[in-house]
N, C-alpha and C positions, 0 to 999 in steps of 0.2 A: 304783524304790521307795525311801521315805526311813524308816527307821524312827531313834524317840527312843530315843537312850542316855543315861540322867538322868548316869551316874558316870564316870571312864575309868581306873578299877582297873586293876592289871596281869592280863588274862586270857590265857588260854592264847591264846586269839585273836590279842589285842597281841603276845602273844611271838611266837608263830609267824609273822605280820605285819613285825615287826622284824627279826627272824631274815632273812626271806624278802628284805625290802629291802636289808639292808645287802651281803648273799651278791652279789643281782642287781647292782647298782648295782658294786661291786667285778669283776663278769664283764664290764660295760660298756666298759673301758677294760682286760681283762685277761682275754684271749683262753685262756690256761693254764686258769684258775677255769673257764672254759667249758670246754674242753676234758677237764679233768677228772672234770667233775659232769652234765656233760651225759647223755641218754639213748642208748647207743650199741650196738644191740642186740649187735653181733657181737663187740665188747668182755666181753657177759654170755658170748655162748656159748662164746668162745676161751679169755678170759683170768680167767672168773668174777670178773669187777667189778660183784656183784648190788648193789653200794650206788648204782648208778647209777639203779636203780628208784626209791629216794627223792631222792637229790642233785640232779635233775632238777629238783623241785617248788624246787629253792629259787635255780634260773636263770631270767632270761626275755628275750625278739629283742630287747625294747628297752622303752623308758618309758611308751609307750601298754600295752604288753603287760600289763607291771608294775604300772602303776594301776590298770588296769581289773582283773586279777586278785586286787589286795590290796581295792579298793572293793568288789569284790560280796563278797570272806570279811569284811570287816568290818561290812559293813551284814549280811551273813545270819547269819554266825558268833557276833557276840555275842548272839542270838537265841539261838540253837541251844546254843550253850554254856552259858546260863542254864535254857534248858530242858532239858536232859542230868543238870545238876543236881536239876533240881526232879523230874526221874524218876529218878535213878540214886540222889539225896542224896548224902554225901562224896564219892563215889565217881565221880561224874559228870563235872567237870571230865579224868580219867585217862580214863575212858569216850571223852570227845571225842577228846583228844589223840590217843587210839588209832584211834578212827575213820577220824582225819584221815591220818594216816601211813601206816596201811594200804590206804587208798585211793589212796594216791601208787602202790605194788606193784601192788592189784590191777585199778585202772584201763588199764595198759601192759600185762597177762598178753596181752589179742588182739594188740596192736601188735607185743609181742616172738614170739609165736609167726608172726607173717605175716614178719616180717622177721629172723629171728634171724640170717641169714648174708647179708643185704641192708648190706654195706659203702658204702652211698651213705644210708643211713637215718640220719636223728639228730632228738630230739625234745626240748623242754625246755618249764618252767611246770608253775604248778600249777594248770592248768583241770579235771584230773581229779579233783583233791581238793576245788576248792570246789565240785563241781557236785555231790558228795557232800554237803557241807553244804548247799547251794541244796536241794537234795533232801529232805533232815531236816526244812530249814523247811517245804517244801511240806505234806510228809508231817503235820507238826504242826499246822497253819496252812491247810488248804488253802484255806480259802475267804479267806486274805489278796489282794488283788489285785495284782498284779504285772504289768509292762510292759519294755521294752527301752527307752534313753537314745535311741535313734535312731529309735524308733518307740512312744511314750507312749501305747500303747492298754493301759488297763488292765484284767483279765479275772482269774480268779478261780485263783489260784495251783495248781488240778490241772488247770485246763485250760490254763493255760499252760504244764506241766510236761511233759503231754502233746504239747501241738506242738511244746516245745520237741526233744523225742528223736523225733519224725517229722522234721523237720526235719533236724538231727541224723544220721537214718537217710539221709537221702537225700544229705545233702552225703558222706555218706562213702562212699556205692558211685561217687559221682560224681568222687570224691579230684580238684577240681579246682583245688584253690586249698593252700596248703602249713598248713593246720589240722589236729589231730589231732582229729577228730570223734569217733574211736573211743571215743578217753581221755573224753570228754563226755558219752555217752551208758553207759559202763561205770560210772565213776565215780558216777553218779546213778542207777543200780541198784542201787551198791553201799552209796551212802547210805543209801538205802530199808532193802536186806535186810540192812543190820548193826544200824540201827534197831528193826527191829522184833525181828528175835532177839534181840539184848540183855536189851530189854525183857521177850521171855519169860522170859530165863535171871535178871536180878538184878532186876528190878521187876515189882511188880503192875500199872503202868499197861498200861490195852489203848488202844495206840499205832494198831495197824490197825484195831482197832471204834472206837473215835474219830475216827480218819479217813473210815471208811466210813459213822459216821452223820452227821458234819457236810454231807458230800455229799449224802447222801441227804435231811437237813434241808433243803440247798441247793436239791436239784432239786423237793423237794415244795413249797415257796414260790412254783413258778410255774403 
């Protein structure tokens, strides 16, 4: 999906985007940087290196990884982050920010507790963070259409959402391939349910009854 960005202001988006590249790209050629910041459960449980929870989000395997994960935070992210403001007002860019970083922790809580003393585990990327923001937008947006680069069938953003975490579900009891599925499907609940509290707690916007009537708008057009 291509969405128009008229500006290319510094947003938190950009920073954390730059941030994330320059880290990765430095880990590429400089196995310590990996080593360091990587996900390493048993390192949390032993040696309490909790900063490996977020240090993670800002490594990746390599430059396919890396693109693909700064392209979808940038195409969703400056969405989401313009929208955070127009709900949160000043406040909302800090709102994102926080979203974002907390989802790097609390997308890994099922991965660290299956593996906490699993010394052959190690995980890195921020898939579990953008798929918190991929989520937001959904959540805001749902009836935007959206598709996969490898498979352009476009279908209406809660129901791609939807197959996306069946999906999701299913590669992960199947752990056949070396994805963190877990972080992807946590992640994008976590979007959702910090969205919408939020929203209870510093805004008037009804984030869930706006999503739930754009749907139901949706389904009574047919």
């Amino acid at each position: 999906m291509v969405l128009q960005h008229s500006n290319m202001e510094l947003t938190i988006t950009l920073v954390i985007i730059i941030i994330t590249c320059l880290v990765s790209i430095g880990g590429f050629s400089n196995h310590k940087i990996v080593d360091d910041l990587i996900f390493y459960p048993p390192a949390v449980t032993h040696q309490k290196q909790w900063w490996r929870f977020f240090t993670c989000g800002l490594i990746h395997a390599d430059v396919g990884h890396l693109v693909l994960n700064m392209y979808a935070l940038y195409i969703f992210g400056i969405s989401v982050e313009k929208s955070f403001v127009g709900i949160f007002g000043q406040y909302g860019s800090f709102i994102y920010l926080l979203m974002y970083v907390s989802a790097l922790i609390v997308c890994l809580l099922p991965t660290y507790r299956k593996n906490k003393d699993n010394y052959y585990y190690r995980s890195l990327g921020a898939s579990g963070a953008v798929s918190a923001v991929i989520f937001c937008f959904i959540l805001l947006d749902p009836l935007q259409k959206l598709g996969l680069i490898f498979f352009p069938v476009m279908i209406p953003g809660f129901i791609f959402g939807a197959l996306y975490l069946i999906v999701s579900s299913v590669l992960d009891r199947r752990s056949a391939d070396n994805i963190n599925h877990s972080a992807h499907i946590w992640g994008a609940i976590y979007g959702i349910a910090f969205l919408v509290v939020a929203a209870q707690i510093f805004s008037s916007y009804p984030v869930l009854q706006s999503f739930i009537d754009q749907v139901q708008s949706w389904l009574r057009s047919f």
